[in-house]
C-alpha positions as CSV (number, residue, x, y, z in Angstrom):
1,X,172.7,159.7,138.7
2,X,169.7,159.5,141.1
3,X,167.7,161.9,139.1
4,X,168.0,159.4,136.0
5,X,167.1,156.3,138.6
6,X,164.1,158.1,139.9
7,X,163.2,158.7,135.8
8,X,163.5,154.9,135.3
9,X,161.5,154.3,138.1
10,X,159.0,156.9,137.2
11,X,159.2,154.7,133.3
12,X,158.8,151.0,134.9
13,X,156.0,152.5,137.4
14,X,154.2,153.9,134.5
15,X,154.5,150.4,132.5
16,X,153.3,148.6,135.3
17,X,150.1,150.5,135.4
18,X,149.5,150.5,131.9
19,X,149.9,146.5,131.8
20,X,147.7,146.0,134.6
21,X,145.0,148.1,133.3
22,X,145.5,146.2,129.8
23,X,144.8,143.4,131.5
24,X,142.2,144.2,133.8
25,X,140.2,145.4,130.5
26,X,140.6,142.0,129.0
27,X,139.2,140.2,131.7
28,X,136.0,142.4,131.7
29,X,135.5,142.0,128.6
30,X,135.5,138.8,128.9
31,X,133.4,138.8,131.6
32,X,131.0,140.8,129.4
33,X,131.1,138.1,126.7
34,X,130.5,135.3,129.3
35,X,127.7,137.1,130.6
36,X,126.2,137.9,127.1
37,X,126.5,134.1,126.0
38,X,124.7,133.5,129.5
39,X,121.8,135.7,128.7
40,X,121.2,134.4,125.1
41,X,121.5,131.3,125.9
42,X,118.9,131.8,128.9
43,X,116.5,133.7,126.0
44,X,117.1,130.8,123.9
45,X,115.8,128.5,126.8
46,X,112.9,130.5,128.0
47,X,111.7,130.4,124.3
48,X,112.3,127.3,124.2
49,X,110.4,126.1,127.4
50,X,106.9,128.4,125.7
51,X,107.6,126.8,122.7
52,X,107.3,123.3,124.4
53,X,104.7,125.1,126.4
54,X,102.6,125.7,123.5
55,X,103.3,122.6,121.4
56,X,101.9,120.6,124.8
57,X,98.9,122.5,125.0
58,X,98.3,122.2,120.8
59,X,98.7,118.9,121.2
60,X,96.4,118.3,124.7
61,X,93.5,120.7,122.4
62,X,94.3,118.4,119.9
63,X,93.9,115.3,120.8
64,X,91.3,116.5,123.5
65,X,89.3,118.1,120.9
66,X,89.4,115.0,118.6
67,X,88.2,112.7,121.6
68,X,85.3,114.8,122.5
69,X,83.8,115.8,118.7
70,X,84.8,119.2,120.0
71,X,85.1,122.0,117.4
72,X,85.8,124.5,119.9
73,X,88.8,123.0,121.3
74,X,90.5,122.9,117.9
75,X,89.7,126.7,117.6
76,X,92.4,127.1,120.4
77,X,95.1,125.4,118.6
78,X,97.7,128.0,117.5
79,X,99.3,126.1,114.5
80,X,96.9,126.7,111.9
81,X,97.2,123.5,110.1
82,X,97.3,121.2,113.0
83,X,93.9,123.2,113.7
84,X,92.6,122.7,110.3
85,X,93.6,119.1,110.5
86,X,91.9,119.2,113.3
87,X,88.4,120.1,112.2
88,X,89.0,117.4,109.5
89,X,89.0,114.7,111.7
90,X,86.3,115.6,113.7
91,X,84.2,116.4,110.5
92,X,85.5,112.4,109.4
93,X,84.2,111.0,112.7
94,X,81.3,112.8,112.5
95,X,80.6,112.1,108.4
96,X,79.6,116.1,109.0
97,X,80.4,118.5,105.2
98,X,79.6,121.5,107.3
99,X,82.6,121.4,109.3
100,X,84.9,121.5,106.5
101,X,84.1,124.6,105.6
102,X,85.7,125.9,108.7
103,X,88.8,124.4,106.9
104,X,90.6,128.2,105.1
105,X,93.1,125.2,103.2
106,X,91.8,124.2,99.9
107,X,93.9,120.9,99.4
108,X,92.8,120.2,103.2
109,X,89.4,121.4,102.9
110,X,88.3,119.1,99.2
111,X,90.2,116.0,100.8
112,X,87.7,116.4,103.9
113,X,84.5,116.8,101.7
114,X,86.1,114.1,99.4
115,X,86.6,111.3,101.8
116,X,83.1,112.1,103.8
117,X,81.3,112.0,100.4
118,X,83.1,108.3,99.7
119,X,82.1,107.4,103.5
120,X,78.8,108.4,103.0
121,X,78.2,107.0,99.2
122,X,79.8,103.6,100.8
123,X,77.3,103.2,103.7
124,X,74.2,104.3,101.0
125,X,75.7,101.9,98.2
126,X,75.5,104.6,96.0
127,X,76.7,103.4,92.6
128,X,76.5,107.2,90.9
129,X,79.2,107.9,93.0
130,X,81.5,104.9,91.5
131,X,80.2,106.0,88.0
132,X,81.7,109.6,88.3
133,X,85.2,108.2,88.5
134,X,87.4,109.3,85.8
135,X,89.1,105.8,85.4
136,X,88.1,102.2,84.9
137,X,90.2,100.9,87.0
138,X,89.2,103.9,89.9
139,X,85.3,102.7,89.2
140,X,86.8,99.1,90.1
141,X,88.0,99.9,93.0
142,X,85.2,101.9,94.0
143,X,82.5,99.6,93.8
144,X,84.7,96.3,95.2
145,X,85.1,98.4,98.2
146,X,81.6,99.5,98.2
147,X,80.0,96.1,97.5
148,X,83.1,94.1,99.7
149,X,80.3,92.6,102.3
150,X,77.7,91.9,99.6
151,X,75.6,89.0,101.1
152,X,72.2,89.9,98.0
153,X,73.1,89.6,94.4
154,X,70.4,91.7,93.9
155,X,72.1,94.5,95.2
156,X,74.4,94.3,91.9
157,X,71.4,95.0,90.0
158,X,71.8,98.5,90.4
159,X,74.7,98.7,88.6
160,X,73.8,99.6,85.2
161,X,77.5,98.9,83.1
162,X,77.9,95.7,82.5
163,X,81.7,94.9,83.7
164,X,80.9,96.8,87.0
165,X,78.0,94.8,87.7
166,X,80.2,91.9,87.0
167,X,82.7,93.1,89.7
168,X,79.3,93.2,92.0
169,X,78.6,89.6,91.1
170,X,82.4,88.1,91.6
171,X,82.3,89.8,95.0
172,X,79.6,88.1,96.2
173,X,80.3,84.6,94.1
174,X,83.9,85.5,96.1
175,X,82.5,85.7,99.6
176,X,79.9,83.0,99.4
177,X,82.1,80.3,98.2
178,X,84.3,81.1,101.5
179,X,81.6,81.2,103.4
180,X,80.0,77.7,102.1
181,X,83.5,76.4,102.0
182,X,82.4,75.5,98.4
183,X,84.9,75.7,95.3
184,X,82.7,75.1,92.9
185,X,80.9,78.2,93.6
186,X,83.8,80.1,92.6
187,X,84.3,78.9,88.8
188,X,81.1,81.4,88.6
189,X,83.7,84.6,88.7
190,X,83.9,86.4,85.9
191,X,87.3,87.8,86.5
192,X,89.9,85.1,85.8
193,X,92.5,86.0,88.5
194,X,89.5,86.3,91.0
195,X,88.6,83.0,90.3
196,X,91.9,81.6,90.1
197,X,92.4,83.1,93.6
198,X,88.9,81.9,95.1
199,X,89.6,78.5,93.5
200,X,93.6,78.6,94.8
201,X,92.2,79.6,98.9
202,X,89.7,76.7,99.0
203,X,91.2,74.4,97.3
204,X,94.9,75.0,99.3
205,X,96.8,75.0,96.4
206,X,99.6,77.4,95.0
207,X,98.8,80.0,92.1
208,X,102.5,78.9,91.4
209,X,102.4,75.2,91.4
210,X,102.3,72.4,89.0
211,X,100.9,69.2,91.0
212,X,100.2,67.1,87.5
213,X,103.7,68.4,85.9
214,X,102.1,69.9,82.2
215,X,104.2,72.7,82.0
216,X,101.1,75.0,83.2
217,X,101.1,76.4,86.6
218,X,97.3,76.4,88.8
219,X,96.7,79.8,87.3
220,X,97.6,78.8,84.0
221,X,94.8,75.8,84.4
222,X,92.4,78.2,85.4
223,X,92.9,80.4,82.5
224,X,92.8,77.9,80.0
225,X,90.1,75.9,81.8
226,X,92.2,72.9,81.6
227,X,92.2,70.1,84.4
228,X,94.7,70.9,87.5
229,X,94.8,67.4,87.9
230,X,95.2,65.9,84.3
231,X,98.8,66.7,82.3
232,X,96.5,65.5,79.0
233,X,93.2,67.4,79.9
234,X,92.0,66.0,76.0
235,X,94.3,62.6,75.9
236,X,95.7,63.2,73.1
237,X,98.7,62.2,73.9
238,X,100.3,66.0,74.0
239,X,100.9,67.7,77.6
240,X,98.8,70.5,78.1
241,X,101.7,72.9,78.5
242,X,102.8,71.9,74.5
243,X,99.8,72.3,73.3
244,X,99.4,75.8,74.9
245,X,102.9,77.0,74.1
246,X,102.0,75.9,70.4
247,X,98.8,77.5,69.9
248,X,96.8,74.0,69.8
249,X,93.7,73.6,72.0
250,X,94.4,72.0,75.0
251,X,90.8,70.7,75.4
252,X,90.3,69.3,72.3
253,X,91.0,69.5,68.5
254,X,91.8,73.0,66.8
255,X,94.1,75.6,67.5
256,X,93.8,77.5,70.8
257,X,91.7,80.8,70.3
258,X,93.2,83.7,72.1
259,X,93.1,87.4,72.2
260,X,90.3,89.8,71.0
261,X,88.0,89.2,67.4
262,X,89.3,90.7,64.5
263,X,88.2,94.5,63.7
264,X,87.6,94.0,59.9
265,X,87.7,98.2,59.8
266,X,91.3,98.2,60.9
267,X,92.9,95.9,58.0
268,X,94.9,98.6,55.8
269,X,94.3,96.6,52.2
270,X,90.8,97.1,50.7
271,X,90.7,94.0,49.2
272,X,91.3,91.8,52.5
273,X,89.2,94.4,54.7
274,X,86.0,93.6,52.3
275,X,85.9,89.9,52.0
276,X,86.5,90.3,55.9
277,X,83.8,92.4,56.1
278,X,81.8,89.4,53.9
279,X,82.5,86.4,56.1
280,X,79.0,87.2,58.3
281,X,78.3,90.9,57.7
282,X,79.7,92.6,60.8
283,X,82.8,94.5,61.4
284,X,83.6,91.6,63.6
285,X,85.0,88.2,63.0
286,X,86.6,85.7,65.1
287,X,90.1,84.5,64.2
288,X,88.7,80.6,63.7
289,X,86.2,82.2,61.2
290,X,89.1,84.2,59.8
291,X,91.4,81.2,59.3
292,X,88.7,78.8,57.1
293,X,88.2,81.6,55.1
294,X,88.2,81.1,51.4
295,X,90.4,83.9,50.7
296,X,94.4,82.8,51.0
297,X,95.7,86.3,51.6
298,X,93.1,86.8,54.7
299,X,94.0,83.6,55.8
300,X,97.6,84.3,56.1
301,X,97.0,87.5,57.6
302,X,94.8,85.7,59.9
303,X,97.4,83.6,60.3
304,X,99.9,86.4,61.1
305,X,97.8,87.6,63.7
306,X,96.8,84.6,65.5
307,X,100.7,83.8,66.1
308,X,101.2,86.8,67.5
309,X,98.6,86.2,69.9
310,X,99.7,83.2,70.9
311,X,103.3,84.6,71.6
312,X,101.4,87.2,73.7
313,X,99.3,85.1,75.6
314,X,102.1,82.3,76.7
315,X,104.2,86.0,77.6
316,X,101.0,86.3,79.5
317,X,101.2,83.1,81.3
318,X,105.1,83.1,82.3
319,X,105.2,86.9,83.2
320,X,102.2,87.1,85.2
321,X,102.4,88.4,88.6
322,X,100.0,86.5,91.0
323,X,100.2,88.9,93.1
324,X,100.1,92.5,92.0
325,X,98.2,91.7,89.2
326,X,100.1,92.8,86.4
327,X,101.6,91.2,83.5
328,X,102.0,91.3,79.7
329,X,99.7,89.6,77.2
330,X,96.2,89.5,76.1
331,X,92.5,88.2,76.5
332,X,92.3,84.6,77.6
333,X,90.9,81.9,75.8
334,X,86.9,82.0,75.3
């Protein structure tokens, strides 16, 4: 009997041990995996804090090296685009080509060159540069910008296409009738929404408003060169507006002439094209010509055509957006 007591003993001593080691190995282990958290997380920090380290000193080069015109700070940036960005700036501040060739980016490197060529084309008025645009509407923008403080209409004259030059002129018609405080200087723009706007700033009136009540809003007035002031600009007893939205002249007798001469060359019949082609010799004839024609089938297809224009146009006048500039319809009355 004892001996099996001291066996049972010997069993529950053995357990005892074999729990306590089980569990001392569990709480090293976890100790271990506390610790290793610790220490990553600790890497993870002092990477962090030289990270920081370095973005503070990037951005101290940076904006030291910018303040100064100093290329050799930017050399000491790490990040290699905020150091090509860098020698960009300085190169803008400095109008200097040379120093975007330190730039190894090509996108980064032709914007530099680019905008230092526009910079230094602006200060030299140098029309070539507006000319080598691919688009109109690019060579617009170029030369407004380039003649925006134009105080010698002279200067325009070294514009050799015709409907840049006439940007030239509108700027400076523009900024001399605000700074005469003179309106009337203004119906010398070319460009209608130029002048509509010129006319609208001095004269304090809305591009949207209709102070005599003729169906035609100020813009409208200016386009059709009717009077802002007078519903019956011809007193014929017809509101401008009708007239307009009926294809009738507004300023007088006749029909309202709108949109671009006819191109004799793009009629399809052979018949029509050559007595069009016989009104005055040209490939060109206005629609007015086109419509007291002798010929009844060229007058109806005159006829045809000159509707449609009128549809376009008053599209023109109702869809028109003051102030992006963009709308549906066609050339404006001559």
């Amino acid at each position: 009997m004892f001996k099996r007591l001291f066996y049972i003993l010997i069993i529950i001593l053995f357990l005892f041990i074999f729990v306590f080691l089980f569990f001392k190995n569990i709480n090293s282990q976890k100790n271990n995996f506390k610790n290793e958290i610790s220490n990553k997380e600790n890497n993870i920090n002092v990477k962090q804090e030289k990270k920081n380290n370095t973005r503070s000193e990037n951005t101290f080069f940076y904006q030291k090296a910018v303040e100064e015109n100093n290329i050799e700070l930017c050399k000491k940036i790490d990040i290699s685009r905020s150091k090509e960005l860098c020698f960009r700036e300085i190169a803008l501040k400095k109008n200097d080509l040379t120093i975007c060739n330190l730039i190894n980016d090509n996108e980064i490197k032709n914007k530099c060159k680019d905008d230092i060529s526009s910079i230094l084309a602006m200060k030299q008025k140098d029309y070539d540069f507006c000319s080598k645009k691919t688009s109109f509407s690019q060579k617009s923008a170029c030369i407004k910008t380039m003649f925006n403080d134009i105080d010698d209409i002279k200067e325009c004259e070294t514009i050799k296409e015709d409907n840049l030059k006439n940007i030239c002129y509108d700027n400076y018609y523009y900024l001399n009738a605000l700074k005469n405080n003179d309106s009337d200087i203004c119906k010398q723009i070319v460009d209608v929404y130029n002048r509509s706007n010129c006319l609208s700033k001095l004269l304090n009136i809305s591009l949207y408003s209709d102070d005599d009540h003729d169906g035609l809003d100020f813009f409208a007035e200016i386009v059709c060169k009717t009077d802002y002031n007078n519903k019956d600009t011809d007193y014929d007893g017809f509101l401008d507006g009708y007239e307009v939205a009926n294809g009738y002249n507004p300023k007088g007798e006749g029909i309202l002439e709108v949109g671009n001469n006819l191109d004799c060359e793009t009629i399809e019949n052979e018949d029509l094209k050559n007595f069009c082609l016989s009104i005055n010799g040209d490939n060109y004839v206005t629609l007015k010509q086109c419509l007291n024609s002798d010929y009844e089938d060229l007058k109806e297809y005159c006829r045809e055509k000159w509707k449609e224009n009128i549809k376009q146009f008053n599209l023109f006048l109702n869809n028109y957006d003051k102030r992006t500039r963009s709308g549906t319809g066609i050339t404006h009355p001559q």
